[in-house]
C-alpha positions as CSV (number, residue, x, y, z in Angstrom):
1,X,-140.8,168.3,-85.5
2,X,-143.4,166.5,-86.7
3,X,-144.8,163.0,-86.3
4,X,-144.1,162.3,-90.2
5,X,-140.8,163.3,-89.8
6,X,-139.9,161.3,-86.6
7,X,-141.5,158.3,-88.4
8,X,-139.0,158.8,-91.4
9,X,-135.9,159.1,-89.0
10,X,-137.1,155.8,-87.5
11,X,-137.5,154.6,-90.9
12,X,-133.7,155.0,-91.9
13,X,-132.4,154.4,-88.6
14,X,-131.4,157.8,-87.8
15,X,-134.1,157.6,-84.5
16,X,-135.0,154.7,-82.6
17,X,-137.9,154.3,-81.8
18,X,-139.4,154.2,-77.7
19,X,-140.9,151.4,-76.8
20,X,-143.5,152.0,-73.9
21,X,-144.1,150.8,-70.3
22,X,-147.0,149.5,-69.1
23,X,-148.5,151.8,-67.1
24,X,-147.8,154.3,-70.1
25,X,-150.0,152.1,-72.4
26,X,-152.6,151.4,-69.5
27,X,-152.8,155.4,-69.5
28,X,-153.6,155.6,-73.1
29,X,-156.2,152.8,-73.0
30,X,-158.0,154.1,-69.6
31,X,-157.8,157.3,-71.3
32,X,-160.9,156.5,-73.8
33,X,-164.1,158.3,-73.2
34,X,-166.9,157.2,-71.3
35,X,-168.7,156.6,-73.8
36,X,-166.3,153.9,-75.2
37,X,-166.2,152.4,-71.8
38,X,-170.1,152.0,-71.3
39,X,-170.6,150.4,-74.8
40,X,-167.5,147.8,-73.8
41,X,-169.6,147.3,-70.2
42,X,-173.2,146.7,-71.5
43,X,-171.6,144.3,-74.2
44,X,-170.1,142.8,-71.1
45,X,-173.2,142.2,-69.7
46,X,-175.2,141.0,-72.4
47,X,-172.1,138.2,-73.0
48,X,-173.3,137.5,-69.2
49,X,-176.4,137.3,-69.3
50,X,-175.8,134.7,-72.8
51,X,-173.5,132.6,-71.0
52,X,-175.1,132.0,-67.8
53,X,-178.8,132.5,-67.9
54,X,-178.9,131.3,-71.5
55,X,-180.7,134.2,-72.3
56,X,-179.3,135.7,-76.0
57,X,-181.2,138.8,-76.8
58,X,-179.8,140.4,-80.6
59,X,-179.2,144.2,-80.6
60,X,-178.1,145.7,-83.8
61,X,-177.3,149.0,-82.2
62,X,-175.1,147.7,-79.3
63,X,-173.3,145.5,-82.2
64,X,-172.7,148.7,-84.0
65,X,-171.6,150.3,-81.3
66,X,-169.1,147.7,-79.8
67,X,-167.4,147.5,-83.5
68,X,-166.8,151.3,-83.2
69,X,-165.8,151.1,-79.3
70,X,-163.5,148.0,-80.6
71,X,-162.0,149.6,-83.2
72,X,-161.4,152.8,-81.0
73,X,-159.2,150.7,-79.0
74,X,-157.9,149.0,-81.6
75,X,-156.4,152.5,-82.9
76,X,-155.0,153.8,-79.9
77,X,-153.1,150.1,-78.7
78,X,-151.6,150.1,-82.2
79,X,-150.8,154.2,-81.9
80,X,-149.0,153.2,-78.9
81,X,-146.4,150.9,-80.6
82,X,-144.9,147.8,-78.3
83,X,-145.0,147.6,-74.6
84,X,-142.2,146.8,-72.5
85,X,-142.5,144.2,-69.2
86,X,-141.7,146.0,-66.3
């Protein structure tokens, strides 16, 4: 069945919907590419190097890149619905 179809049965209450655990949604998060995960770590450290050595050097690149790598997570957190406390 497809994920259309499960979304509709949710829709009219035929199907409820799983919320997830997590360690499920730490899976999907840690589960981001590399690539994601070095633009999120040198944004890191330039917010570092800002905040204690006062030293605030622009890149337009990184900036770029950080929106994309942001709204990459942003997609799969809300793909992943609610999360329960365990």
């Amino acid at each position: 069945m497809t994920s259309s179809k499960l979304d509709n049965l949710v829709r009219i209450g035929q199907l409820n919907k799983e919320t997830g655990t997590q360690a499920e949604f730490n899976g999907l998060i840690f589960s981001l590419n590399a690539s994601t995960w070095r633009v999120l770590a040198k944004a890191h450290e330039h917010c570092n190097i800002a905040e204690y050595e006062g030293h605030l050097e622009v890149d337009e690149q990184l900036l770029f890149d950080l929106i994309n790598a942001a709204e990459k997570v942003y997609s799969s957190a809300i793909a992943f619905g609610p999360v329960l406390d365990e």
